[in-house]
N, C-alpha and C positions, 0 to 999 in steps of 0.2 A: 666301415661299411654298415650303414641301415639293417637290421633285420626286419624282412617285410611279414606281415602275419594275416592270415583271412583267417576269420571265424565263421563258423558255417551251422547255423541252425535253423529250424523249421521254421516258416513262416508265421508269427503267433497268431494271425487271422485263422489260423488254418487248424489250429490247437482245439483240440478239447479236454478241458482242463479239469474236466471229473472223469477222467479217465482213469485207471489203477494204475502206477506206478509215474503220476507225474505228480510233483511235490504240491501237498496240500495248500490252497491260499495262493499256489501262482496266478497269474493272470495274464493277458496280452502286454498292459500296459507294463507289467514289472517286468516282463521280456526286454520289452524294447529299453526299457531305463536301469538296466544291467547291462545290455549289450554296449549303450551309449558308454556307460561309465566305465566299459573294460574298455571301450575305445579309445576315448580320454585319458585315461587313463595311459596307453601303452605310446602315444604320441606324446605325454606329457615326457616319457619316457625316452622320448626318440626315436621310436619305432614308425615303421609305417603300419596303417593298419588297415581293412576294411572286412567288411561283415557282409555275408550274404545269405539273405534269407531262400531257404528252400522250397520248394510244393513237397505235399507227403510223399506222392506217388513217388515210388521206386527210380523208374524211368525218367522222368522228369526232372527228377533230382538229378539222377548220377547226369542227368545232358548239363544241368544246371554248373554242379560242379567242373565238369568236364570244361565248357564252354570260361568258366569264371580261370582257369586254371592255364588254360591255354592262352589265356587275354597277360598274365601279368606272372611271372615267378614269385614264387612265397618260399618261404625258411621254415615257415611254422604255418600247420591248418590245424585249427584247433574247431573240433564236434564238439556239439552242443547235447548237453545230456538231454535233452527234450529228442534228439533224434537215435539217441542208442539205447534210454534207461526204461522206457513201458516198450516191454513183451511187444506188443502192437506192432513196433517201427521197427523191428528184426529187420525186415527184406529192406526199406529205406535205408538202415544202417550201413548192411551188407554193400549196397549201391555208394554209397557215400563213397566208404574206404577204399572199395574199390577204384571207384573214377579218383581220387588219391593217390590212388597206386599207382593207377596209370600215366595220370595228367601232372603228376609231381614226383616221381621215384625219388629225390634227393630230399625231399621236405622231410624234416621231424613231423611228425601226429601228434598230436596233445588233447587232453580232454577235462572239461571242465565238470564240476558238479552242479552249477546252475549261472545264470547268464552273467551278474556280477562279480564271478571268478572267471573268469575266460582271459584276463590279463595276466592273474596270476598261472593260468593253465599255458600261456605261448611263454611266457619267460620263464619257466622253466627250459623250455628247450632252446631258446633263441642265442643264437650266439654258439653254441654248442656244435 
């Protein structure tokens, strides 16, 4: 059996990237080509995988999660340090895990340190 994985990180449109506590020199564009390459990556692998970007807002997110969660079962949801690691995205975060909790009780969580380890963050748990 496949283990299916969603990575779930903030929209990088939506990022402000001189903000304290998001890693120096990120950018929209390294976003999106870590996320690529963690997804490539976990399909080269076998895995199923898909990514979904979030809005900042709290609410919006947890519907975002919620809705993405309900459409398809995952093994593994793996948060994106852009949405738990500046101060800032506390209440985002909190919405995350939560619509996690609710929308996947069985899933492992996993967390990545920046967008080109997010493969390495689900296989950890996948299979598990």
């Amino acid at each position: 059996m496949t283990a299916s994985i969603l990575i779930v990180g903030q929209d990088p449109d939506t990022v402000d990237f001189n903000a304290p506590g998001i890693a120096p020199g990120m950018t929209a564009d390294k976003v999106r080509a870590g996320v690529e390459a963690a997804l490539a990556d976990l399909t080269a692998k076998g895995l199923a995988a898909k990514n979904l970007y979030i809005q900042p807002d709290p609410a919006v997110a947890e519907r975002e999660v919620a809705e993405a969660l309900a459409a398809a079962p995952y093994d593994v949801v793996v948060v994106g340090a852009g949405v738990r690691v500046p101060p800032i995205r506390l209440f985002l975060f909190e919405a995350v895990i939560n619509a996690i909790h609710r929308g996947a009780p069985n899933a492992r969580i996993a967390f990545n340190t920046r967008p080109d380890d997010s493969a390495e963050a689900a296989l950890r748990w996948a299979g598990r």
